[in-house]
C-alpha positions as a LaTeX table, in Angstrom:
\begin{tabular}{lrrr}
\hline
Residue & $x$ (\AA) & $y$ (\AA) & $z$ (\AA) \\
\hline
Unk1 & 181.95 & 153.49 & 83.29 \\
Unk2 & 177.99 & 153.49 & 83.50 \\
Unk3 & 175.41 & 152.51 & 81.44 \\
Unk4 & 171.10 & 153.07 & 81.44 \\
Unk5 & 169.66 & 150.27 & 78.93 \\
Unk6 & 166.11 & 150.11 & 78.33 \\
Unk7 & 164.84 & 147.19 & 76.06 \\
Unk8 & 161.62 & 148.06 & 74.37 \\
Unk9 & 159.96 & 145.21 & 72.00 \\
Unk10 & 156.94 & 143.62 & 71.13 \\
Unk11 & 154.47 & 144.78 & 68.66 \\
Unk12 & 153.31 & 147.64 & 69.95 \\
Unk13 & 156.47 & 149.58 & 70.87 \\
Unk14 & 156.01 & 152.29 & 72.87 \\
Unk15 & 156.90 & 156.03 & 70.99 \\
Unk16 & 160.29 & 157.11 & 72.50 \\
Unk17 & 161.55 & 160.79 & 71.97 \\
Unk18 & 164.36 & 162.67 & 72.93 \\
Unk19 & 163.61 & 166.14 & 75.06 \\
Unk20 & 165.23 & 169.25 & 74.51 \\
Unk21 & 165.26 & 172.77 & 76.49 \\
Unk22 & 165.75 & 176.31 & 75.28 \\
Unk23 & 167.88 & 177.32 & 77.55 \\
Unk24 & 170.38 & 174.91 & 76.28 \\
Unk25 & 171.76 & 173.76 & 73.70 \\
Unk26 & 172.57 & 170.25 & 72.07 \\
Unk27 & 175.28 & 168.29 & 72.63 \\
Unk28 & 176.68 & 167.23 & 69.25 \\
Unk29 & 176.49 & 171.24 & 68.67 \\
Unk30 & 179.91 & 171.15 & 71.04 \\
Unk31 & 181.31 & 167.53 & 69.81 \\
Unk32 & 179.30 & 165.11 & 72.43 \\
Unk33 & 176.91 & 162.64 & 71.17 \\
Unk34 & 174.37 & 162.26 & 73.46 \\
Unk35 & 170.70 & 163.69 & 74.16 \\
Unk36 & 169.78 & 165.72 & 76.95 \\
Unk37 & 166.79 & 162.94 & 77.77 \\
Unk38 & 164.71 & 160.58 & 76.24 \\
Unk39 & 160.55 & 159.88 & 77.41 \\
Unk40 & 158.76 & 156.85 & 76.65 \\
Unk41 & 155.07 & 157.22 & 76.19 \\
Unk42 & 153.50 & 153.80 & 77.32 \\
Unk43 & 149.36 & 153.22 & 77.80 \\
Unk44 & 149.39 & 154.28 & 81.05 \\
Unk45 & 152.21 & 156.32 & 82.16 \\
Unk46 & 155.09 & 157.99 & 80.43 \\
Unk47 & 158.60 & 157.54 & 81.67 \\
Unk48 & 161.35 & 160.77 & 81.37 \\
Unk49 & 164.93 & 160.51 & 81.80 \\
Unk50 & 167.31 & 162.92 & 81.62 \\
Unk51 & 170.99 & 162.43 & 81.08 \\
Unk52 & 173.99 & 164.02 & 83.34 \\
Unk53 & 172.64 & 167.84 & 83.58 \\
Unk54 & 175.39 & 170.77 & 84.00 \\
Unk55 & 175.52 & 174.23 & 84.82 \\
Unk56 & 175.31 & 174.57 & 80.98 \\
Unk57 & 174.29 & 177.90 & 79.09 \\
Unk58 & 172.26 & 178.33 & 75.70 \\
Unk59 & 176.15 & 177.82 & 74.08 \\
Unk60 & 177.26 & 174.51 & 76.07 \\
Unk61 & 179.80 & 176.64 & 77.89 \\
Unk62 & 180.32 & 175.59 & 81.35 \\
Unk63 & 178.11 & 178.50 & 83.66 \\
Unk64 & 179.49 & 179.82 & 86.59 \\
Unk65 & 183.06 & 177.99 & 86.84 \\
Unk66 & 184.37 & 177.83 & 90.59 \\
Unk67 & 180.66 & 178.91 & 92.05 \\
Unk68 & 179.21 & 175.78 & 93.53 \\
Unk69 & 175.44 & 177.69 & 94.26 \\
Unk70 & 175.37 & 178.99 & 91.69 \\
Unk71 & 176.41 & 176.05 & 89.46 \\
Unk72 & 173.97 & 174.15 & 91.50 \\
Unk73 & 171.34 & 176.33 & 90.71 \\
Unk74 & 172.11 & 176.45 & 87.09 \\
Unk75 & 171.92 & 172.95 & 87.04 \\
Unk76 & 168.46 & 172.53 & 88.74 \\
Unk77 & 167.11 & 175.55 & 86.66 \\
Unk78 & 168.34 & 172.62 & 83.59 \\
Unk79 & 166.79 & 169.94 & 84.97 \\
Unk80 & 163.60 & 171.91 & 85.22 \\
Unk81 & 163.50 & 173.79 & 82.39 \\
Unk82 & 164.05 & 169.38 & 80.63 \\
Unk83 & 160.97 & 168.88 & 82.41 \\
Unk84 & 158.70 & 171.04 & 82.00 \\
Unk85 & 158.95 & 170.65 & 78.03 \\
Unk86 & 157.39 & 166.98 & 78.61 \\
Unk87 & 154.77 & 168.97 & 81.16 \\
Unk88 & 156.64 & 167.69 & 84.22 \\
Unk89 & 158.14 & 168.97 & 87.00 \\
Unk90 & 160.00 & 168.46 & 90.62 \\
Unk91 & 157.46 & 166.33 & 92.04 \\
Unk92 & 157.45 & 163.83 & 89.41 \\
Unk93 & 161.16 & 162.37 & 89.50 \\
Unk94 & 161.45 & 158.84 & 91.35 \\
Unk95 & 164.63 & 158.77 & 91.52 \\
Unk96 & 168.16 & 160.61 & 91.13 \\
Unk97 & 171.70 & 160.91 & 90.96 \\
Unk98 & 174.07 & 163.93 & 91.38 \\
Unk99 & 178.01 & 163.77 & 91.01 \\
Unk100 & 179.71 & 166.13 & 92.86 \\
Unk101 & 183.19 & 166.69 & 91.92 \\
Unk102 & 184.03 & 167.94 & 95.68 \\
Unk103 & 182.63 & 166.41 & 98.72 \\
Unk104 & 182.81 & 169.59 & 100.95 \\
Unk105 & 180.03 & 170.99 & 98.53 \\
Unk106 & 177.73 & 168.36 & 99.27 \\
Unk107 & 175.96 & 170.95 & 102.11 \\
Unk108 & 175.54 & 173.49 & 99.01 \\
Unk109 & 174.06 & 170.98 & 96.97 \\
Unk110 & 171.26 & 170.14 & 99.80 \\
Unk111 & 170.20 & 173.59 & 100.12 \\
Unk112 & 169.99 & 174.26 & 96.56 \\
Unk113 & 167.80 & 171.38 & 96.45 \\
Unk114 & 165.71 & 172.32 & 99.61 \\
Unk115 & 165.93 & 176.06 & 98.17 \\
Unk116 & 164.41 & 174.51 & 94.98 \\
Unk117 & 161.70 & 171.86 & 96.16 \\
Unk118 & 163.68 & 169.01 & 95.00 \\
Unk119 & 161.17 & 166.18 & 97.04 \\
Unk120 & 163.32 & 165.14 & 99.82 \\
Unk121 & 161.28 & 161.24 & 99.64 \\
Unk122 & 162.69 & 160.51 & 96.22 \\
Unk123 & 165.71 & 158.24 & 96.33 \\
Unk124 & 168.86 & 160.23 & 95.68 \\
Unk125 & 171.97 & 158.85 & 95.14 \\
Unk126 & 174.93 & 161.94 & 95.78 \\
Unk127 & 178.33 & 160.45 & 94.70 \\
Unk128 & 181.82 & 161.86 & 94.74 \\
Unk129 & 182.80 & 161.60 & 91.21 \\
Unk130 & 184.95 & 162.87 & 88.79 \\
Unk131 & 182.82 & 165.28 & 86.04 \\
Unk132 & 183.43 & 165.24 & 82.49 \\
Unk133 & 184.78 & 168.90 & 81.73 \\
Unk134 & 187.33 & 170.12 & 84.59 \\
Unk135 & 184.99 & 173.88 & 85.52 \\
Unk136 & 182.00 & 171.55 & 86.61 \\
Unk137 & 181.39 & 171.06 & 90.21 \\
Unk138 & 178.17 & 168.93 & 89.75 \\
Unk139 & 175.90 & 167.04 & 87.49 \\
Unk140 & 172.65 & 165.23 & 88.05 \\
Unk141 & 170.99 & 162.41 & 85.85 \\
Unk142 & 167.44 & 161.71 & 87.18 \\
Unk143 & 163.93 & 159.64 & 85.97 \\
Unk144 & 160.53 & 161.33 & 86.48 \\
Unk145 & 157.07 & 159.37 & 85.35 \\
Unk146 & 154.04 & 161.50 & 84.89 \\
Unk147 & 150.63 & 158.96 & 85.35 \\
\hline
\end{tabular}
């Protein structure tokens, strides 16, 4: 069990929003209740992070079952797509984690992210891990601040 807690207070509390994408849908559209990210506007700097991303279509069916590239690039093209609906991209996340359901596709999952641009100085966390819905083969939570 995880959780990401972030206590905002004080009186001028920054805005917080949840982020969408069009190229997927929302999760209580498919019986989950969770968003697919949240940004913080502060004075200075706003903070983005984005939940466990799938290789997840428009419908919240699983994309790609059994395919690890091309689940892993469905899942990038996700995180992406999050991103740059706050203006953001790549090069902004500061750190990351991806759950990969099997290890042997952990040399898939580095290419994709080479293939991709994913910067290879960001802290990245790449666990072993059970994923929620049996046809995933990865999943990637991640927090980006644009300055």
């Amino acid at each position: 069990c995880g959780l990401d807690l972030v206590a905002l207070g004080g009186p001028r509390r920054p805005p917080v929003r949840p982020i969408h994408s069009p190229i997927m849908n929302e999760a209580p559209s498919y019986g989950s209740d969770f968003s697919r990210g949240m940004r913080i506007d502060f004075d200075d700097r706003a903070v983005i992070y984005l939940s466990g991303t799938a290789s997840i279509d428009a419908e919240g069916l699983v994309a790609h079952a059994g395919d690890i590239e091309r689940q892993t690039d469905r899942m990038l093209a996700n995180v992406e797509s999050l991103l740059a609906q706050q203006h953001a991209g790549l090069r902004h996340v500061v750190s990351a984690v991806t759950y990969l359901k099997e290890k042997d596709d952990r040399p898939a999952l580095v290419a994709a992210l080479r293939r991709r641009g994913f910067p290879e100085a960001v802290p990245h966390t790449i666990c072993h891990a059970p994923i929620c819905r049996p046809d995933w083969l990865c999943e990637m939570e991640l927090v980006a601040i644009l300055t």
